[in-house]
N, CA, C and O of each residue as an XYZ file, in Angstrom:
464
protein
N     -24.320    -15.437    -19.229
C     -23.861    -16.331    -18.190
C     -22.338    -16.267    -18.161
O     -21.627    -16.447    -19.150
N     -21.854    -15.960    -16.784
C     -20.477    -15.981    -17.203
C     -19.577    -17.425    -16.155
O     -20.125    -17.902    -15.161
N     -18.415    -17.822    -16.567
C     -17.995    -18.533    -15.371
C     -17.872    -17.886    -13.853
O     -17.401    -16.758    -13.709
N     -18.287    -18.604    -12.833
C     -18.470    -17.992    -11.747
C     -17.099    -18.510    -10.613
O     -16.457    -19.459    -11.064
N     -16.751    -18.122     -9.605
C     -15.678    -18.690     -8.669
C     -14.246    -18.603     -9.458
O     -13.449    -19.385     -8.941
N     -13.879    -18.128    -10.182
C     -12.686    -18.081    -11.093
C     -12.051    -16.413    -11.232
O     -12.755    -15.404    -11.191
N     -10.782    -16.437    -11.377
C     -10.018    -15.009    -11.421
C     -10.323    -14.498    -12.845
O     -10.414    -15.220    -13.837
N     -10.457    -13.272    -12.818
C     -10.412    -12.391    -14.250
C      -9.570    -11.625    -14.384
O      -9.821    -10.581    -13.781
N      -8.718    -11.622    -14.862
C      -7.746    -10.331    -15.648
C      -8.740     -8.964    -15.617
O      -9.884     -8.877    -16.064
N      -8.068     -8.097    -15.055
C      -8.875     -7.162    -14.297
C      -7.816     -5.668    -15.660
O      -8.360     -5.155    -16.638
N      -6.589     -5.435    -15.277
C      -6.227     -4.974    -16.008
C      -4.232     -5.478    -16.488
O      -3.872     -6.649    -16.368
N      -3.454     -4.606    -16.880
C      -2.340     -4.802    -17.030
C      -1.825     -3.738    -15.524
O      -2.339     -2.695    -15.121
N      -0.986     -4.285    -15.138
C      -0.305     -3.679    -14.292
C       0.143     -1.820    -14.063
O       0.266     -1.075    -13.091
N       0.271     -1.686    -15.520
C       1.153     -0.640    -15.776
C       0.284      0.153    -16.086
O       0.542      1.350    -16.209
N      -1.376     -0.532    -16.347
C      -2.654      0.596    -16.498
C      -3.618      1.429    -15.188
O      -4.546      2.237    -15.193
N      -2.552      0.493    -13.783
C      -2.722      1.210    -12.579
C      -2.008      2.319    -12.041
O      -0.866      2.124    -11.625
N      -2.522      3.466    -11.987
C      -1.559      4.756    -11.227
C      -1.873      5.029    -10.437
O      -2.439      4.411     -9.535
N      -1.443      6.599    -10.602
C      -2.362      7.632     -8.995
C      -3.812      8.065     -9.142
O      -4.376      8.829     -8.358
N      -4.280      7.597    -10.050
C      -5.666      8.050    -10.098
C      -6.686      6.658    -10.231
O      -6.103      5.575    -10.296
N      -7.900      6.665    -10.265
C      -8.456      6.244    -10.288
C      -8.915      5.462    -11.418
O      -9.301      6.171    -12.348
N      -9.009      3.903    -11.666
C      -9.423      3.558    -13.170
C     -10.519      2.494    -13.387
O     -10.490      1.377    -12.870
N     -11.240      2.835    -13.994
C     -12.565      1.883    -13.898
C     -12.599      0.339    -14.887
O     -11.606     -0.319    -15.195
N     -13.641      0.114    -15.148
C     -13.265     -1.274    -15.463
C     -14.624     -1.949    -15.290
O     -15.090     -1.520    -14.234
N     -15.372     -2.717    -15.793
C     -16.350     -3.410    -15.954
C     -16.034     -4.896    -16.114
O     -15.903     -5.267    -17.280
N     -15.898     -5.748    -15.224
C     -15.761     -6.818    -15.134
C     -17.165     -7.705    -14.669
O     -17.857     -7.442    -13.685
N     -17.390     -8.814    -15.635
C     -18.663     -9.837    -15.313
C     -19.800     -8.729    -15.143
O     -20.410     -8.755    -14.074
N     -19.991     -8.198    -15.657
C     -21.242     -6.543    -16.394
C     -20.937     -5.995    -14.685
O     -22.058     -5.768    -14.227
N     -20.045     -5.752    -13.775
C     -20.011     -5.048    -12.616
C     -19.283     -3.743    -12.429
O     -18.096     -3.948    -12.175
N     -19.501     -2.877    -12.459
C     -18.219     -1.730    -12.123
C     -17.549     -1.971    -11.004
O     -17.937     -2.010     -9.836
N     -15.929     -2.218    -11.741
C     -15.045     -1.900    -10.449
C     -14.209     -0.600    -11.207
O     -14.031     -0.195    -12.356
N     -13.719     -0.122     -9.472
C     -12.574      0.643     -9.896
C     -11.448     -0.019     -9.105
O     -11.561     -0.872     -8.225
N     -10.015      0.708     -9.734
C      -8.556      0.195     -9.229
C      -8.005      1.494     -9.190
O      -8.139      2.462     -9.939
N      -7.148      1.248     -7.826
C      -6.179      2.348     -7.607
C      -4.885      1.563     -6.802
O      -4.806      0.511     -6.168
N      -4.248      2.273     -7.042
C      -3.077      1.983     -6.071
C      -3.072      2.694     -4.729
O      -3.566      3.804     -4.530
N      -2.496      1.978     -3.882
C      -2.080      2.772     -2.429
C      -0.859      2.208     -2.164
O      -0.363      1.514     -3.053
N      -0.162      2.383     -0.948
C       0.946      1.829     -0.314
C       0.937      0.663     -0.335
O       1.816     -0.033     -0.844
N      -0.144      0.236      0.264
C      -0.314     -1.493      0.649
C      -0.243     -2.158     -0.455
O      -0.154     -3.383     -0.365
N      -0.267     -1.396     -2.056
C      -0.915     -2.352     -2.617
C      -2.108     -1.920     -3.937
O      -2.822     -0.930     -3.777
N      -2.192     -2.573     -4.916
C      -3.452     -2.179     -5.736
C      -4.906     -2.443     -5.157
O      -4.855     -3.621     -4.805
N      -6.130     -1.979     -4.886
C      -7.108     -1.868     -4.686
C      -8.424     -2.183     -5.465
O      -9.058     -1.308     -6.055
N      -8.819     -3.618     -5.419
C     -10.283     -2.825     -5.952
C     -11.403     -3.048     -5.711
O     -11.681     -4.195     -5.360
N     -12.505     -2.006     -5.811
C     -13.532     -1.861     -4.942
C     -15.142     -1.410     -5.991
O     -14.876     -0.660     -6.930
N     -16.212     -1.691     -5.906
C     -17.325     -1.956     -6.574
C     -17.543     -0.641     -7.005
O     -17.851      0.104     -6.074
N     -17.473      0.023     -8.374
C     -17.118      1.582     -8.705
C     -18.480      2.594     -8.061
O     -18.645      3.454     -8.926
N     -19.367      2.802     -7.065
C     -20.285      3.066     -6.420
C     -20.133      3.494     -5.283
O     -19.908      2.699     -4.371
N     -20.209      4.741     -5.069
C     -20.640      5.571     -3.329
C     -21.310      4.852     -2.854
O     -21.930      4.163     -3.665
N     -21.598      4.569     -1.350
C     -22.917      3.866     -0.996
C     -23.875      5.549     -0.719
O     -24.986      5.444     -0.201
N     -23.540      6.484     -0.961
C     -24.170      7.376     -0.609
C     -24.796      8.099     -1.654
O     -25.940      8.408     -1.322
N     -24.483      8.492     -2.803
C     -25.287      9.256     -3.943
C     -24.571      7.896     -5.259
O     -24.100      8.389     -6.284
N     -24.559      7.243     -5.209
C     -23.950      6.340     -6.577
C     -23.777      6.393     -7.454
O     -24.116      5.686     -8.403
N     -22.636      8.080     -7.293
C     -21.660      8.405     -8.143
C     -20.524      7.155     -8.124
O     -20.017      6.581     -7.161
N     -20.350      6.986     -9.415
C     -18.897      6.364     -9.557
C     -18.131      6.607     -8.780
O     -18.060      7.818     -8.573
N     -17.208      5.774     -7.971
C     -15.761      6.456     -7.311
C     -15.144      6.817     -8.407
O     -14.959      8.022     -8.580
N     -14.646      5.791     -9.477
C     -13.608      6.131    -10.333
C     -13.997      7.870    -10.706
O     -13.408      7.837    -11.787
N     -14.334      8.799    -10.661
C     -15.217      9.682    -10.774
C     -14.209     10.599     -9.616
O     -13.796     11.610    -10.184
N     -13.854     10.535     -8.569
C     -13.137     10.860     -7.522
C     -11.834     10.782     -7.676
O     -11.293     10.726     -8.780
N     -11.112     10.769     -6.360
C      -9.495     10.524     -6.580
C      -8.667     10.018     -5.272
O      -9.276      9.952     -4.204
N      -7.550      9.728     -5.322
C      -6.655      9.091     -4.374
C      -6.265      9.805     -3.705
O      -5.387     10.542     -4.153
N      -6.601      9.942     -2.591
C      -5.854     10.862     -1.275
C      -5.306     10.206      0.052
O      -5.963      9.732      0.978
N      -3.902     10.301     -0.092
C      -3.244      9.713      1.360
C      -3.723      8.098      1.746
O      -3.981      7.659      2.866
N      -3.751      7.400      0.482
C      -4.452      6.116      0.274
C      -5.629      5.898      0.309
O      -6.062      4.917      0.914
N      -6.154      6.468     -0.113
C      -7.828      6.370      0.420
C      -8.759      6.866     -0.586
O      -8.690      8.089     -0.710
N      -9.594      6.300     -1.330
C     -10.081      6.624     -2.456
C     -11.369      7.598     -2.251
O     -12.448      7.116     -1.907
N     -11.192      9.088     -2.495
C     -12.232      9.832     -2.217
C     -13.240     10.182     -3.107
O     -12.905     10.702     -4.172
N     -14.339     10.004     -2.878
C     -15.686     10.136     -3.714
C     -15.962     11.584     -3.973
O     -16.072     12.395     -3.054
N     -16.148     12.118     -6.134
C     -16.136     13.235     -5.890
C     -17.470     13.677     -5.943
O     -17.707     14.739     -6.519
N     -18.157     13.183     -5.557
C     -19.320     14.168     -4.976
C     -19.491     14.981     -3.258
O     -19.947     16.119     -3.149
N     -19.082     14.235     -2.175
C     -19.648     14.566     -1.472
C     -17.886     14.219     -0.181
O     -17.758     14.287      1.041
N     -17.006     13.910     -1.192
C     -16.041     13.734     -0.310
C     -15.701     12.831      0.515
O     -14.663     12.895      1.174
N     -16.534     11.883      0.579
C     -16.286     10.508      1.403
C     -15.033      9.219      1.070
O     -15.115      8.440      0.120
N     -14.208      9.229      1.817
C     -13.238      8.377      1.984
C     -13.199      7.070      2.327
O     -13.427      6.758      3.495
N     -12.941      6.222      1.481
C     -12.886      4.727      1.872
C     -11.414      4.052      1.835
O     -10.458      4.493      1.196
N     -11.421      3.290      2.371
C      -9.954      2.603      2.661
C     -10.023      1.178      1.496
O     -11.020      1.198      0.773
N      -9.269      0.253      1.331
C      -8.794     -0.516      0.993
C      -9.712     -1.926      1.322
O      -9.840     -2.948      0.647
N     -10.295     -1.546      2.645
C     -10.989     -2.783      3.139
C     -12.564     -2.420      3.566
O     -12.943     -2.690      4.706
N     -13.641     -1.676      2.410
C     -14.687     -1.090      2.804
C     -14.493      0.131      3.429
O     -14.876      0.934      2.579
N     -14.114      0.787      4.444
C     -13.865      0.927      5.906
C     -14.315      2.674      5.596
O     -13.321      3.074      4.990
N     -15.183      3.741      5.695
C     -15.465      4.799      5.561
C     -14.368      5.611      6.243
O     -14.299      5.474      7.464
N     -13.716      6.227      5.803
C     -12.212      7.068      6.814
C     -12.715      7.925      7.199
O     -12.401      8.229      8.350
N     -13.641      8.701      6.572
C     -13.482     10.132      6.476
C     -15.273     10.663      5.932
O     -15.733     10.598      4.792
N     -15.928     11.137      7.128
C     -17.231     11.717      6.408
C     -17.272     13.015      6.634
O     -16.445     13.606      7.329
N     -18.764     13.831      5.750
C     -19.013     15.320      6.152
C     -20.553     15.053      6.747
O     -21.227     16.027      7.082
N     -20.948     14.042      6.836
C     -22.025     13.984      7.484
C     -22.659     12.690      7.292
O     -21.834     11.979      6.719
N     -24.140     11.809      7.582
C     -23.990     10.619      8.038
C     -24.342      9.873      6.710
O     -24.866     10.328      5.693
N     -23.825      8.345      7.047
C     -24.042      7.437      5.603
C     -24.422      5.848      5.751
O     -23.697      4.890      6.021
N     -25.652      5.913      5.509
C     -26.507      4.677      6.167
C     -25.651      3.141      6.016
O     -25.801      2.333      6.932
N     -24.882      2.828      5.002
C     -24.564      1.709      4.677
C     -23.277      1.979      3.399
O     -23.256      2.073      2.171
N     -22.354      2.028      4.449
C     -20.679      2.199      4.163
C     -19.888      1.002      3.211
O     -18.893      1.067      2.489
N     -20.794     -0.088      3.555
C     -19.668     -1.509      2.899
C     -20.494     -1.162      1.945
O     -21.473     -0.418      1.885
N     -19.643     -2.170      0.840
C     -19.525     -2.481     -0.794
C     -18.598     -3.963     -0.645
O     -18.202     -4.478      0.401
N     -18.408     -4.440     -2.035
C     -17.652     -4.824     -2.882
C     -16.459     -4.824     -2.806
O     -16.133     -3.747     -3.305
N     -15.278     -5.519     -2.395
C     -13.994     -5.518     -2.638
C     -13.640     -7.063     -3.459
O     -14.285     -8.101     -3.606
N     -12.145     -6.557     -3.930
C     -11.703     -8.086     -4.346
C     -10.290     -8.404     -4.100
O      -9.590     -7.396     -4.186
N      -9.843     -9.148     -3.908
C      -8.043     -9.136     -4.207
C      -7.523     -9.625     -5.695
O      -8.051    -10.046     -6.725
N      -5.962     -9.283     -5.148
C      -5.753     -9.698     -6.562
C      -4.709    -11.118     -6.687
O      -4.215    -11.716     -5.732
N      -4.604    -11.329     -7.619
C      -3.522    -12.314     -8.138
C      -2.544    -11.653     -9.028
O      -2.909    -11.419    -10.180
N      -1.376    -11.326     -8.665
C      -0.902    -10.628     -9.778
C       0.040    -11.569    -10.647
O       0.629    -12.408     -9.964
N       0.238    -11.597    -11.659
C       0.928    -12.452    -12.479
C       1.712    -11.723    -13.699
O       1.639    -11.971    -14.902
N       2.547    -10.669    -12.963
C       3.414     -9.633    -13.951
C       3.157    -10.093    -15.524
O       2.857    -11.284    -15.609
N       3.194     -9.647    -16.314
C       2.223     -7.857    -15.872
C       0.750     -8.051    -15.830
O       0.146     -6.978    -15.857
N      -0.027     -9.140    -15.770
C      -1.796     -8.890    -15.607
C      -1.799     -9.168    -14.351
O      -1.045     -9.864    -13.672
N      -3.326     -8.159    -13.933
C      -3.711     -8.359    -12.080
C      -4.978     -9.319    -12.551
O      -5.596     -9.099    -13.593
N      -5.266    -10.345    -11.709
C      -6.081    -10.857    -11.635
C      -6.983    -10.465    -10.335
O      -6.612     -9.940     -9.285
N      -8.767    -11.038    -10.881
C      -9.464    -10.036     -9.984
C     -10.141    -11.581     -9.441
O     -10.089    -12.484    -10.275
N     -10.696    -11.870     -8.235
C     -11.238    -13.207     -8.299
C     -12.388    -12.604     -8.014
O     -12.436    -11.406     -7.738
N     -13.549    -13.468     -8.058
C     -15.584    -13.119     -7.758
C     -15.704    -14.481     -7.596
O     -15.156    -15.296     -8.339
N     -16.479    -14.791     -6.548
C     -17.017    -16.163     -6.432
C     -18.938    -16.295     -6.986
O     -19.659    -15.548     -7.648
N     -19.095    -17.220     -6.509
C     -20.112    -17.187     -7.230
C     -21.329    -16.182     -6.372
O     -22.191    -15.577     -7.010
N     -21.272    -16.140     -5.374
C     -22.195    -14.907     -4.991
C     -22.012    -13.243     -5.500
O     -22.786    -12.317     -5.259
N     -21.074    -13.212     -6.067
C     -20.611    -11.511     -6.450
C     -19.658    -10.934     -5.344
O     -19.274     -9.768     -5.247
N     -19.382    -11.915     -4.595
C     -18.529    -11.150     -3.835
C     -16.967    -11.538     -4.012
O     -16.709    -12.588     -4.601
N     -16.006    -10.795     -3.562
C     -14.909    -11.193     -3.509
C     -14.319    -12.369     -3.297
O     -14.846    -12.778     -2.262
N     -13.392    -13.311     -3.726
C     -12.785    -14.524     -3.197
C     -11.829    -14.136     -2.011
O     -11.144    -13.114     -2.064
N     -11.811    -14.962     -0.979
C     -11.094    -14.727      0.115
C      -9.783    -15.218      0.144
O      -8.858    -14.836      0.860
N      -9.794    -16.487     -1.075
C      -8.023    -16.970     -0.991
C      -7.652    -16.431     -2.506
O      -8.340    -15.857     -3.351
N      -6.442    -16.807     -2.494
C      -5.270    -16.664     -3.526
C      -5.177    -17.114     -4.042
O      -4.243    -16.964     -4.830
């Protein structure tokens, strides 16, 4: 049982780069990456073969899946396919950052918290 609706320390700041980094928070895979906008993170799962993203890599902001090449943005959002993919959304979260830990919030449904 874990506390539910509350932020988790997701990682240290300085353990986010250009690549991809995974992370198991409340027994869930996420991964984190950085982009322009911002650190990222998103439920570590293709919706298409459920390979790990962290497994993939960061291209032109956009975290690409290495199996089959599929691109997702920051906000779900599929950028980039090679052919079709029944069910594109996942998992996102924001963060709280509190130099140097990112905080990750989950409410009590498993999904992301919407405020700050």
């Amino acid at each position: 049982m874990f506390l539910q609706n509350a932020w988790y320390v997701a990682a240290w700041e300085t353990e986010i780069g250009d690549t991809p980094f995974a992370r198991t928070i409340l027994n869930e895979p996420v991964v984190l990456y950085r982009s322009a906008g911002g650190i990222i993170a998103l439920e570590d799962r293709c919706c298409h073969r459920a390979l790990p993203l962290s497994m993939g890599k960061v291209v032109d902001n956009h975290l690409q899946c290495g199996y089959h090449g599929l691109e997702f943005d920051g906000y779900r959002r599929l950028r980039q396919s090679t052919g079709p993919v029944e069910n594109p959304a996942w998992r996102t979260g924001p963060f709280l950052s509190r130099h140097p830990a990112l905080g990750l919030g989950l409410d009590m449904a498993g999904r992301s918290r919407q405020g700050r």
